[in-house]
C-alpha positions in Angstrom: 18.5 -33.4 -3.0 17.5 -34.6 -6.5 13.7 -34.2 -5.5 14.8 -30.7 -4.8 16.0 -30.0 -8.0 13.5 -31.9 -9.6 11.0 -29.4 -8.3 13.0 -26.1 -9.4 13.6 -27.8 -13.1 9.5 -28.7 -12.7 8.9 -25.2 -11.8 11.3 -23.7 -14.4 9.8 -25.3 -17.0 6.1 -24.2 -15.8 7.3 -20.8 -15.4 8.7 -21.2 -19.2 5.3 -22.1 -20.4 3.3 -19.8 -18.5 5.4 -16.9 -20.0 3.7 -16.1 -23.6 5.3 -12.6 -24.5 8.1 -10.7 -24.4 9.2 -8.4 -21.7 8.4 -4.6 -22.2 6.7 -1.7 -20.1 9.8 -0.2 -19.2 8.0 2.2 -16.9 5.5 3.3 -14.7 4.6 6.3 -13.4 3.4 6.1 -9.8 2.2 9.4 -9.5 -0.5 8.2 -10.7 -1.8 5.4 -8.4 -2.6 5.9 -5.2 0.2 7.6 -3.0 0.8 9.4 0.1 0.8 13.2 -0.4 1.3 14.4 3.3 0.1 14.0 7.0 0.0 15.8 10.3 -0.5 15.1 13.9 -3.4 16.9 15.3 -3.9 17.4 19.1 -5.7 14.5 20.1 -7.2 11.3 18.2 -9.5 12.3 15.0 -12.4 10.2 14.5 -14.9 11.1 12.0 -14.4 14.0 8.7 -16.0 15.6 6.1 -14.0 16.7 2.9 -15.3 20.4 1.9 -13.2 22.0 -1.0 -10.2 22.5 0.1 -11.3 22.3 4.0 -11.2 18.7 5.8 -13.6 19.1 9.2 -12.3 16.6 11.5 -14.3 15.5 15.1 -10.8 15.4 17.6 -12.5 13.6 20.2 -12.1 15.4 23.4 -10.2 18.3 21.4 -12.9 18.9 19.5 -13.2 20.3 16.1 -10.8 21.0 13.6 -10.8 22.5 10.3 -7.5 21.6 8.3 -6.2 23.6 4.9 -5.2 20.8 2.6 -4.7 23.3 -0.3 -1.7 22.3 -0.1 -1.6 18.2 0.4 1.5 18.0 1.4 1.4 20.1 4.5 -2.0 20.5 5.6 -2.8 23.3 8.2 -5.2 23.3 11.6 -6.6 26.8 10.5 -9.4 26.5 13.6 -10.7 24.9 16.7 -13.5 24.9 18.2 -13.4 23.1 21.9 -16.5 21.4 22.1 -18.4 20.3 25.5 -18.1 16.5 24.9 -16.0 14.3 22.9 -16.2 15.2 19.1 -17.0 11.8 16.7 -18.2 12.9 13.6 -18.8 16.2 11.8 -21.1 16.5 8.6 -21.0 20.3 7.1 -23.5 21.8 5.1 -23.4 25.5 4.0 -21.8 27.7 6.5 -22.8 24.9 9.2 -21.1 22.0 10.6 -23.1 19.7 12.6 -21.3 17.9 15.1 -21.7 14.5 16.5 -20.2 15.3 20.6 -20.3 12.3 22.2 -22.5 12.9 25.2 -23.0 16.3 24.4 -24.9 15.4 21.6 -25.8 17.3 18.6 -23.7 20.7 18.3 -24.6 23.3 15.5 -21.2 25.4 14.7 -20.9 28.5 12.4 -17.9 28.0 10.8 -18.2 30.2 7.9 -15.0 31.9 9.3 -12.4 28.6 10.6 -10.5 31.5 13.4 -13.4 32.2 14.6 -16.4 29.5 14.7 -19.0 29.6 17.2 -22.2 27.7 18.5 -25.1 28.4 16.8 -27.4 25.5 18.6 -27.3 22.4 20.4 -29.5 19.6 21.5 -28.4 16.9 24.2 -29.3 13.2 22.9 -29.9 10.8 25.5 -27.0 8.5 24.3 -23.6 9.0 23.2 -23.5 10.7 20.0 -21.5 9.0 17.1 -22.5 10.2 13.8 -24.8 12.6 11.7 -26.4 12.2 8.6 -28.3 15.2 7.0 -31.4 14.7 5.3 -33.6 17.9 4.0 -34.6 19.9 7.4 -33.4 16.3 9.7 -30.5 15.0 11.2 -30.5 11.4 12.1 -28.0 10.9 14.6 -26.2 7.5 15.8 -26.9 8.3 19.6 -25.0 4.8 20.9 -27.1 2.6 23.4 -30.0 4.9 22.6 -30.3 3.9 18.9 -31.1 6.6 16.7 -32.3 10.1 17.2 -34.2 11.8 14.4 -33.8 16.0 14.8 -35.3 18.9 13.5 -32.8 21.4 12.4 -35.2 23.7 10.7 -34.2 25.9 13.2 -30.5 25.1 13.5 -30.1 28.0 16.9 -32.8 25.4 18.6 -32.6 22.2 17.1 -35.5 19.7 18.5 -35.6 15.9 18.9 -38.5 14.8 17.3 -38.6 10.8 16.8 -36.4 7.9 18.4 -36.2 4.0 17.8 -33.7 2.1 19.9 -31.7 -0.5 17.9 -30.6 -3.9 19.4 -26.9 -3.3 19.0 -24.9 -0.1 18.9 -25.3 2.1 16.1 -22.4 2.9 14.5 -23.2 4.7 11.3 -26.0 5.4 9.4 -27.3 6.7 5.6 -30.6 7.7 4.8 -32.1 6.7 1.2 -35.9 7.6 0.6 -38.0 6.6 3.3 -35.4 4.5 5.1 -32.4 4.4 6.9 -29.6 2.2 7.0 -28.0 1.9 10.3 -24.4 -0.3 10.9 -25.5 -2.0 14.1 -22.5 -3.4 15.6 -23.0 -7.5 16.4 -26.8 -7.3 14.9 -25.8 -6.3 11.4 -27.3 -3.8 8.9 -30.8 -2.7 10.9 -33.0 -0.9 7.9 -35.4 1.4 9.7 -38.6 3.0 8.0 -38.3 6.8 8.5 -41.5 7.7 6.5 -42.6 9.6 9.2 -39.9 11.4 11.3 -41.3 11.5 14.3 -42.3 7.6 14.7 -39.1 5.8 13.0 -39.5 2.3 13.5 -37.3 -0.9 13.1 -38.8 -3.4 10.1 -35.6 -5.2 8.9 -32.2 -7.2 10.4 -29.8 -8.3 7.8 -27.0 -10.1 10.0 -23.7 -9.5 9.1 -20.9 -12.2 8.9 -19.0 -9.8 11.3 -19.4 -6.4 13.5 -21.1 -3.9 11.1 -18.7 -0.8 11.9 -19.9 1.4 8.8 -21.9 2.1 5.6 -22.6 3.9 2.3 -25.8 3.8 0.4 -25.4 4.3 -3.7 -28.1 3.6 -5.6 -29.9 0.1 -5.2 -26.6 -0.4 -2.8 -25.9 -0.3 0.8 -22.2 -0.3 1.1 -21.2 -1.9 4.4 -17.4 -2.8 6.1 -17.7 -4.6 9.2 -14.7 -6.3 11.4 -13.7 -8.5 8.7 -15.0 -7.7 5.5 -16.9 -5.7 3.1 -20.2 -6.2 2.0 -22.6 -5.2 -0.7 -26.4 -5.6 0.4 -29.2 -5.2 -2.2 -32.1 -2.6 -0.7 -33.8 -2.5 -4.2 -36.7 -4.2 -1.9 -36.0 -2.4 1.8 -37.8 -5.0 3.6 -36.2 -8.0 1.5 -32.2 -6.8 1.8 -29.7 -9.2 0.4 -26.1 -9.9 0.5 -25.1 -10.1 -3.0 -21.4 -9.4 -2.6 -18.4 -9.8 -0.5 -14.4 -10.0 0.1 -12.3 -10.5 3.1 -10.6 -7.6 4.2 -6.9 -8.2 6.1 -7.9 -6.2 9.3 -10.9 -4.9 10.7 -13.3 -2.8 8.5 -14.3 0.8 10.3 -16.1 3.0 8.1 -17.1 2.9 4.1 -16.7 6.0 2.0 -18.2 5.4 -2.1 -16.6 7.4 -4.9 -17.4 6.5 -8.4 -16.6 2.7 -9.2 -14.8 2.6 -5.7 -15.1 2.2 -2.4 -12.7 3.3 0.2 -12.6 1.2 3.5 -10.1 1.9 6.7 -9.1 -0.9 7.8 -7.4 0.2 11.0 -3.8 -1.8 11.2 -3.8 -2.1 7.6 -4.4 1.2 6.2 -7.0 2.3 3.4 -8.3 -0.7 1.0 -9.7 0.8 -2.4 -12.4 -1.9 -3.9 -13.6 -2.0 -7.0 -17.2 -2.3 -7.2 -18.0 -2.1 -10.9 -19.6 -5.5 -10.1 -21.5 -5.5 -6.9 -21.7 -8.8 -7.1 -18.3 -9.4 -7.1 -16.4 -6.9 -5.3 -12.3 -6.7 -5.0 -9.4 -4.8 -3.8 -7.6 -3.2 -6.4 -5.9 -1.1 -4.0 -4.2 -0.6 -0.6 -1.8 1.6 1.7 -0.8 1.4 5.1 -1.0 4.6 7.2 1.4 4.6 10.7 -1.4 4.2 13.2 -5.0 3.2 13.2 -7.2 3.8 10.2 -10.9 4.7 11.2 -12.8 6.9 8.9 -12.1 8.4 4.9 -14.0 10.9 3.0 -13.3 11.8 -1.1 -12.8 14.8 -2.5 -12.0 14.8 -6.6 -8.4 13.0 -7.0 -7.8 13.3 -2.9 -8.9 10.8 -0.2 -8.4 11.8 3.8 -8.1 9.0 6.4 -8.0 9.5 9.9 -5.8 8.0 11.6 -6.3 7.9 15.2 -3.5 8.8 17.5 -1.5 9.9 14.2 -3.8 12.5 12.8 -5.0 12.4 9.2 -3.1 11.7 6.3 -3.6 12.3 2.8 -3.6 10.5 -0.6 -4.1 11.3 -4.0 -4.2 9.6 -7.2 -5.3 9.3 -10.3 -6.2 5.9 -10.5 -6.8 4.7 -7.0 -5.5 1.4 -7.6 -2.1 0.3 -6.2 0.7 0.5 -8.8 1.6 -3.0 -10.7 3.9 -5.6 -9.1 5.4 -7.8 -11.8 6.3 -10.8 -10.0 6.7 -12.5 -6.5 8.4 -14.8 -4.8 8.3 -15.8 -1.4 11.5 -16.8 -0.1 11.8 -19.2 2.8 12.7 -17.1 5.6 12.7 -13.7 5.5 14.2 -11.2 2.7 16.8 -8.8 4.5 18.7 -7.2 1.3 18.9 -7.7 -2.5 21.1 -7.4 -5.3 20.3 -8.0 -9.3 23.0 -9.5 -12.2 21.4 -10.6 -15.5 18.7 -13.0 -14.9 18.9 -13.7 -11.4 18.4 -11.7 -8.1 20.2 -12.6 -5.1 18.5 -12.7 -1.8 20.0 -12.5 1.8 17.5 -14.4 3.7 18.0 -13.5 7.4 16.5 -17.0 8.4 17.9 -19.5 5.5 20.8 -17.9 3.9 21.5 -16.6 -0.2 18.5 -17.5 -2.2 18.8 -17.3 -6.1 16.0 -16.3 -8.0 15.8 -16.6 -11.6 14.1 -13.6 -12.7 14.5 -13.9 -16.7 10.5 -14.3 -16.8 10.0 -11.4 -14.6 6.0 -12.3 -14.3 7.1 -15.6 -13.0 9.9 -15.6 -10.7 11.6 -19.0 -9.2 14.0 -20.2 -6.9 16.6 -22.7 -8.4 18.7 -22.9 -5.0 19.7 -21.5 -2.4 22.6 -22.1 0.4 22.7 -21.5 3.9 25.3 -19.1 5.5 25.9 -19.9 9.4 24.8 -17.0 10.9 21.5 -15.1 9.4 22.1 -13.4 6.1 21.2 -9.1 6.3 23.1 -7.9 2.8 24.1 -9.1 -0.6 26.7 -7.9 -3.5 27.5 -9.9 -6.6 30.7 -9.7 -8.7 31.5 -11.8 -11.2 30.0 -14.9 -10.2 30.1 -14.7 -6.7 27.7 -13.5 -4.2 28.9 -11.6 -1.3 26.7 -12.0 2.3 26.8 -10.1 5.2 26.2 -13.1 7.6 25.3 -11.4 10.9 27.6 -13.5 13.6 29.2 -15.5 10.3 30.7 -12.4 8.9 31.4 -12.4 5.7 30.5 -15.2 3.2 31.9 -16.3 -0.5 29.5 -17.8 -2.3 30.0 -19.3 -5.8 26.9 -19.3 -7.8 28.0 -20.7 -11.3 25.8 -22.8 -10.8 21.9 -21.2 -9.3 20.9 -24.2 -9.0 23.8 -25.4 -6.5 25.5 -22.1 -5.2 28.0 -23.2 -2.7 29.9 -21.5 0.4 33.7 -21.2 -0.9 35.7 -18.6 1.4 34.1 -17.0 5.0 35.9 -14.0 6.9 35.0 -13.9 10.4 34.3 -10.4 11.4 34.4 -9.2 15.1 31.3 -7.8 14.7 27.7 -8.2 13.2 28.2 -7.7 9.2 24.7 -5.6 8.4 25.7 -5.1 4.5 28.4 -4.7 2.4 29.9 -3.7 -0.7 32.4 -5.0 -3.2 34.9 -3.1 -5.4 37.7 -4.7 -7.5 40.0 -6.7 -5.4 38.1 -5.8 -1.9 35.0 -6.2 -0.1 33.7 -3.6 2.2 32.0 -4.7 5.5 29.4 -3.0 7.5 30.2 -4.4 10.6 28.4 -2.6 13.2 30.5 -1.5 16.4 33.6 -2.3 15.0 33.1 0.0 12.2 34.2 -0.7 8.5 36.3 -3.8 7.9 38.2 -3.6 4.5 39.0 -7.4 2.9 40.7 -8.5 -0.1 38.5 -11.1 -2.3 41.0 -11.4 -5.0 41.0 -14.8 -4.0 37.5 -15.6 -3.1 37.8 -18.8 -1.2 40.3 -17.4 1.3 39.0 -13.6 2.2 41.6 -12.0 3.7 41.4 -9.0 6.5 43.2 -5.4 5.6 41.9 -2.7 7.9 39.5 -1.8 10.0 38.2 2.3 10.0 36.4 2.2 13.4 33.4 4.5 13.4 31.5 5.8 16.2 28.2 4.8 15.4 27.5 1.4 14.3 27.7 0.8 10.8 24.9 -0.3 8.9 25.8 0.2 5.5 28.3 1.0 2.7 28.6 2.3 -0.8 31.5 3.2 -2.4 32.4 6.1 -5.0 35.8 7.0 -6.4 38.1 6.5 -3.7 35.3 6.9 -0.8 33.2 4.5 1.5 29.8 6.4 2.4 28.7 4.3 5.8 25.5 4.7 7.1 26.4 4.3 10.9 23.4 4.1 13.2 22.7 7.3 15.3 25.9 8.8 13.8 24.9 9.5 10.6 27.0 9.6 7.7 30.9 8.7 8.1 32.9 9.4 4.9 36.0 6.7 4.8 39.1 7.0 2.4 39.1 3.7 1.3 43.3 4.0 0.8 43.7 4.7 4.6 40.6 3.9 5.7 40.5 6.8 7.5 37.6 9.2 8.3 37.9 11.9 6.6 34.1 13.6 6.6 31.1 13.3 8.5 27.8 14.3 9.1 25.0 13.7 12.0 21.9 13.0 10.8 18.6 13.6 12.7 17.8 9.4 13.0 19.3 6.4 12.8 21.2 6.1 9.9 20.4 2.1 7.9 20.8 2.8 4.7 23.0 4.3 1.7 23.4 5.0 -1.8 25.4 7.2 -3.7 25.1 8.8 -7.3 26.8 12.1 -8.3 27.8 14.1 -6.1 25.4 13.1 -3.4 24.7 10.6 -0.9 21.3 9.3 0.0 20.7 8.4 3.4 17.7 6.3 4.7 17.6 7.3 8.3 14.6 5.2 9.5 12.0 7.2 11.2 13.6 10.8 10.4 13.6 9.7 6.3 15.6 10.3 3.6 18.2 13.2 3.3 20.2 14.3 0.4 24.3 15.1 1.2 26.0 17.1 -0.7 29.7 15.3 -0.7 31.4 17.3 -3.9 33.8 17.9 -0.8 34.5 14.6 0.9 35.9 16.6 4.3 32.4 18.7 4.5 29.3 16.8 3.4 26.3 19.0 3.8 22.4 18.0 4.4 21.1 20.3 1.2 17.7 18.7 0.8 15.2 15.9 3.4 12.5 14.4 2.9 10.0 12.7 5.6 8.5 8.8 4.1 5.6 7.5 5.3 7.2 4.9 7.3 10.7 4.3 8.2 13.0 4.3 5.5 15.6 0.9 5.7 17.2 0.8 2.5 17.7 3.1 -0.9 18.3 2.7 -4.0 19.3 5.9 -6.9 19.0 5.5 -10.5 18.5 8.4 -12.9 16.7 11.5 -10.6 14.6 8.8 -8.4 15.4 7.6 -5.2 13.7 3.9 -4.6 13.2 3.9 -0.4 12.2 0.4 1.2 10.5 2.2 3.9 9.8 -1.1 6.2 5.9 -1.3 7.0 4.3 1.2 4.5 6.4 -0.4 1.2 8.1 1.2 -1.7 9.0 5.0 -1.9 9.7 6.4 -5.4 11.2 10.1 -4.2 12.1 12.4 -7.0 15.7 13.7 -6.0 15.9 15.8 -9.6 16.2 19.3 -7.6 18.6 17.5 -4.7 17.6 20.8 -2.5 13.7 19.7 -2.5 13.4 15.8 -2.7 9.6 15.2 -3.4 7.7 11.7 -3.1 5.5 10.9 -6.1 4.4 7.7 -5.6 4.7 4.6 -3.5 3.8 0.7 -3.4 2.6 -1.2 -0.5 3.5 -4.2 0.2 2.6 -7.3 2.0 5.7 -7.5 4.3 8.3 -5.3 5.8 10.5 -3.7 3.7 13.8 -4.0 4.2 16.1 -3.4 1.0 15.4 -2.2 -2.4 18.0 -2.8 -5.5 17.4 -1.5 -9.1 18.6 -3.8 -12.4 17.4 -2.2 -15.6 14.0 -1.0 -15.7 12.9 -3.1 -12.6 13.1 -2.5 -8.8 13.8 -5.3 -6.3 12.4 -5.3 -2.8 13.2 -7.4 0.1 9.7 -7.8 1.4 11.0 -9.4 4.7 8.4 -12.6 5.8 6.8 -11.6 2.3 9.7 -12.2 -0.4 11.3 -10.6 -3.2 8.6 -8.4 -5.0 9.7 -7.1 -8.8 8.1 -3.4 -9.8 8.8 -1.0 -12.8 11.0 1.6 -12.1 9.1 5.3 -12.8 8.7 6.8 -15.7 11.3 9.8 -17.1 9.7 13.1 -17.3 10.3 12.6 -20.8 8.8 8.9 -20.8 5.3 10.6 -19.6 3.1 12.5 -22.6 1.8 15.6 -21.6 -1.2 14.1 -22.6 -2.2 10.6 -21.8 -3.1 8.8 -25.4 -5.6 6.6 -25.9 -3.8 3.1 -24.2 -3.5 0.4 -27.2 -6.8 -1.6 -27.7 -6.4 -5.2 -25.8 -6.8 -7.7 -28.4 -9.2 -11.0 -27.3 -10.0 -13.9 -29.3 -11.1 -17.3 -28.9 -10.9 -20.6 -30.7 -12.2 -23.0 -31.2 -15.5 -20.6 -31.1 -18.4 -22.2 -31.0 -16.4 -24.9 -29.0 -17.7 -28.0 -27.9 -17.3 -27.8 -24.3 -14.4 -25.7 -23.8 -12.9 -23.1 -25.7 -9.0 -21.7 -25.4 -9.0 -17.6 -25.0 -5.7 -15.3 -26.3 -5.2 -11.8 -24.8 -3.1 -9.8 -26.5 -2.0 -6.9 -23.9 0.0 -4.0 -24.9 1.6 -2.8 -21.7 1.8 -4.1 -18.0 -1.3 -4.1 -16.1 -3.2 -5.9 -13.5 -5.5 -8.3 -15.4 -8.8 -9.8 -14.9 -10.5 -12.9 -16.9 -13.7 -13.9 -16.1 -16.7 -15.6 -17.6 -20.3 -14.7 -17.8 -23.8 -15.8 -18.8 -25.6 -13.5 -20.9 -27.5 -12.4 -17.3 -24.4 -10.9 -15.6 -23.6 -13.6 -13.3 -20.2 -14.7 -13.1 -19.9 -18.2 -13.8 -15.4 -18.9 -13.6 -12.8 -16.3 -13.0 -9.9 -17.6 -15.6 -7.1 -15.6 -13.7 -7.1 -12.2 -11.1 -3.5 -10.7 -11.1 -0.6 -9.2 -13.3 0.6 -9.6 -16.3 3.2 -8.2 -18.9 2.7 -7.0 -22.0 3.0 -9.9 -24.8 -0.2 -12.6 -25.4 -1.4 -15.2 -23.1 -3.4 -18.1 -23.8 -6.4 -19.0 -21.0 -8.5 -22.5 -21.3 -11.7 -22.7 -20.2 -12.6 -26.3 -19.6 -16.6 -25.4 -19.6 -17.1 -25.8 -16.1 -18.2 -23.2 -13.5 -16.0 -22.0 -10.6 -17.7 -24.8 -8.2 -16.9 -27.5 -10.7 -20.0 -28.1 -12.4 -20.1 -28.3 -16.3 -21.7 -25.2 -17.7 -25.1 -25.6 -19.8 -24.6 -25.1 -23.9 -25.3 -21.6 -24.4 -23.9 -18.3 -25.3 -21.1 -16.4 -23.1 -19.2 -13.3 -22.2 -15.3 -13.4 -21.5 -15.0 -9.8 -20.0 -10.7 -9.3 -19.6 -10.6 -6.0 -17.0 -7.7 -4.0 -17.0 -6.7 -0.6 -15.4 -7.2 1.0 -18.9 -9.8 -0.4 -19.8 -12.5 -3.6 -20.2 -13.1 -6.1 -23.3 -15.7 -8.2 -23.9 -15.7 -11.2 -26.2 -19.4 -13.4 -27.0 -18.5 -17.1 -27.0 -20.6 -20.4 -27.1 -20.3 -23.4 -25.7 -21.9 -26.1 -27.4 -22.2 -30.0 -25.6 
């Protein structure tokens, strides 16, 4: 035990010293990272599209093609089909002409100057299976599967003629054309570079293996762009026949496709949505950015602020943004087990960790969040609600249990209540705790005493309930597949309800309105001004499937299990919109809000800590210039190492990196968030591998969402 504690004081302290500035940045506003706009099922699996305006073309496999209105994000619109002979993979438009990859129908030519009313203008059947079409002047060089590639004449696009071929050793994928070669991802070979000076007789004159599958790839510039099955690569082809891996990062799933737009890339990662990389260095590439989408991410394409992904057996989905990084997360922790529910009182949040009971987290450096303690509570812990100094669990099997956390370090079981059922959440009032229970219903218990909880009445509900918040004289229980039950907490009697269209998990209440987080159906606004006849006045469908909510001001805060953190604006209760969103690692299951920061139970991840949005009012109408970050170093020259100070003037996700005077990177001081406030970096003179740098003269470039600095420094030995 006193190791234990010896550890949390250890880390306390650390977390003290690491934690150079005061807390500020209120806000954020999430609108404008990357978030989900809308999505829609189409009739079969979409593979390959291409963004046009305002028009998304989209190869449906064996339903063939689709164009889809997304002039409206939020509920895009099939506005044509055309049924095509094979099985539709890709589709690259030009004009009033959409040249489609069909599978073993090979290349189609479709007018579709008119989306109700397309039709075949010419066709030519490849010998393979084909995958994907790149145009290039009066050519398209088409991906034709265990044929290798096709080169075509479209000159004549009513009788388009195959005019060159080159079989590849693996299975072509997807290819780019730049100058006279093309770039082909070869599946288990690699990147296969292929001289296409002369059209008819293409020919094979470089391999460069891949560490994994080569699924996809872009070509900008002196670039090729390529994702393959478990990372992304960035391959040199300033020399075509000497190609060279200069960059790299792991991806967390399986790479399918690369799309480049500006300073980004844009890779589908199939079970773990789109990855956004910032390639401002090739050579060192990273994700800045990520969202999950609900089924299997396969190919993007970028259009201005918007970015498509299909998604396999769940259509397309669209995202917008203005930067297309993932909003800021303060702080993590991981907790031990797995982080069911949360609740926030002055420095500390309290999790219910379903595996190992309440954990305390001392959150007073919010950048640096600790555990002092924790205590296990029988059965596995699903809620939390503090009073005074006591935290409340809903223990599963346990029931309820008391727990006195004085001391965080220490917090000990003092009272348990037994419930018949299986306590989900709760919520706690004065003298009284209320108890989700599940079947049983509602249990009502007096905590005036908290070491001997004390049973007072049960208000059996038909559903199973869930959860529980409490306004005036009124329990609002979220109760499984029966919706919303409305309790008078004085009889604990029913007195209202209302069925919702899922499964009901999750409840807050602000106003006169309840917000319910009905899993895969998503969050619905209740109009409860009259506790006898609540009223569905305004729904809204999240991304995933919404577990937990939390209301402050006009934002809803949904911890929307797979796909992360919701932020739903709920200021017109009749039209809930979603404006942003945060993906996190885990599952999440709970969100809680405590001044301007949001908790979320991350499940197997932890307790994450993000900034609550921004007012309307808190946003200019015009974005000012962001305050200059401030870098210095000292001593400077220094003899062998040199200490660096960053003065940052609002949240942001930081990096520090040192560079010779020829670009290369030679140690990355830190990669991650910070708050607002200085910091102090030391760089001991020695490169990333551990060898001493030679005396010279270097860059320390800090990056920032707003912005990049650059400070000359020299190292002297």
């Amino acid at each position: 035990m006193f190791a234990r504690a010896s550890l949390f004081a250890v880390l306390g302290l650390l977390a003290g010293f690491l934690y150079l500035g005061p807390a500020s940045a209120a806000c954020t506003d999430y609108a404008q990272y990357l978030h989900w706009e809308g999505g829609m099922d189409t009739p079969g699996a979409l593979w390959g599209i291409d963004v046009v305006g305002s028009y998304v073309y989209a190869a449906g496999d064996a339903t063939g093609l689709h164009v889809i209105d997304i002039s409206d994000p939020v509920h895009p619109t099939i506005v044509g089909t055309f049924d095509t002979p094979g099985a539709a993979s890709h589709v690259t438009v030009r004009g009033d002409l959409a040249f489609v990859g069909d599978g073993p129908a090979g290349l189609l030519v479709i007018n579709v100057s008119n989306p109700n009313s397309m039709y075949l203008v010419g066709s030519v059947d490849t010998p393979g299976n084909a995958e994907w079409i790149c145009l290039v002047g009066t050519y398209a060089y088409v991906m034709d599967g265990d044929s290798g590639m096709c080169v075509v004449d479209i000159s004549d696009p009513a009788h388009p003629q195959i005019v060159g071929s080159v079989d590849t050793p693996g299975y072509p994928w997807v290819g780019d054309v730049a100058g006279d070669y093309a770039y082909v991802a070869d599946d288990i070979p690699g990147l296969e570079v292929i001289d296409v000076s002369d059209p008819g007789n293409p020919r094979l004159v470089r391999t460069v293996p891949m560490p994994d599958e080569a699924q996809g790839v872009d070509i900008v510039g002196q670039y090729a762009y390529v994702a393959d099955y478990s990372g992304f690569r960035v391959v040199d082809i300033s020399n075509p026949l000497d190609p060279q891996i200069v960059g790299s990062v792991d991806l967390p799933s399986n790479g399918q496709s690369v799309v480049v737009g500006g300073n980004y890339a844009y890779v589908p990662d199939m079970d773990y949505g789109l990855q956004v990389i910032d390639i401002i260095s090739p050579f060192h590439p990273r994700i800045v950015g990520s969202i999950g989408t609900p089924g299997w991410a396969i190919w993007a394409d970028v259009e201005g602020n918007c970015v498509c992904v299909t998604d396999y057996q769940y259509g397309m989905q669209v995202f917008s943004f203005s930067h297309p990084d993932s909003p800021p997360i303060i702080g993590s922790v991981d907790s031990p087990g797995e982080a069911r529910g949360v609740a926030g009182a002055g420095n500390y949040a309290y999790v219910a960790d379903y595996t190992l009971g309440l954990q305390v987290v001392d959150v007073s450096n919010p950048a640096f969040p600790w555990i002092p303690g924790g205590v296990l509570t029988g059965g596995p812990a699903n809620g939390v609600a503090m009073a005074d100094n006591f935290a409340f669990v809903a223990a599963s099997t346990s029931g309820l249990q008391v727990v006195n956390v004085t001391d965080p370090a220490h917090p000990a079981i003092i009272g348990t209540w037994d419930s018949p059922g299986i306590a989900y959440g709760l919520v706690v009032a004065g003298a009284y705790a209320y108890l989700a229970d599940g079947s049983p219903g509602l249990q009502k218990i007096n905590v005036s005493n908290p070491s001997s909880p004390q049973f007072v009445a049960v208000a059996n509900t038909p559903g199973s309930a869930r959860a529980a918040a409490l306004a005036g004289s009124y329990a609002y229980v979220a109760d499984y597949g029966s919706g919303l039950q409305i309790i008078d907490t004085s009889t604990m009697q029913i007195v209202g309800s209302v069925d919702t269209p899922g499964t009901a998990v999750g409840v807050a209440v602000a106003g006169n309105y309840a917000y319910v987080a009905d899993f895969d159906a998503g969050l619905h606004v209740i109009l409860i001004s009259d506790p006898a006849h609540p009223q569905i006045v305004g729904s809204v469908d999240t991304y995933g499937s919404a577990r937990g909510v939390a209301v402050a001001e006009t934002y809803a805060y949904v911890a929307d299990n797979a796909l992360g953190l919701e932020v739903i604006d709920v200021s017109d209760p009749t039209a809930p919109r979603i404006i942003g969103c945060r993906d996190t690692p885990g599952l999440a299951y709970g969100a809680a809000m405590t001044g301007s920061h949001v908790y979320i139970a991350d499940g197997a991840a932890g307790l994450h800590i993000v900034p609550r949005q921004c007012r309307t009012a808190d946003i200019p109408d015009e974005i000012p210039t962001p305050p200059a970050i401030l870098l210095h170093a000292s001593p400077n020259p220094g003899f062998g190492e040199t200490s660096i100070r960053l003065e940052l003037p609002e949240i942001d996700r930081v990096r520090v990196e040192i560079y010779d005077v020829a670009g290369r990177l030679v140690r990355q001081l830190f990669d991650g968030a910070l708050i607002s406030g200085t910091h102090a970096f030391h760089w001991d003179g020695h490169r990333d591998e551990g060898r001493e740098a030679p005396a010279g003269i270097y860059l320390v470039r800090v990056s920032a969402l707003e912005g990049t600095q650059t400070l000359k420094v020299m190292l002297t030995r």
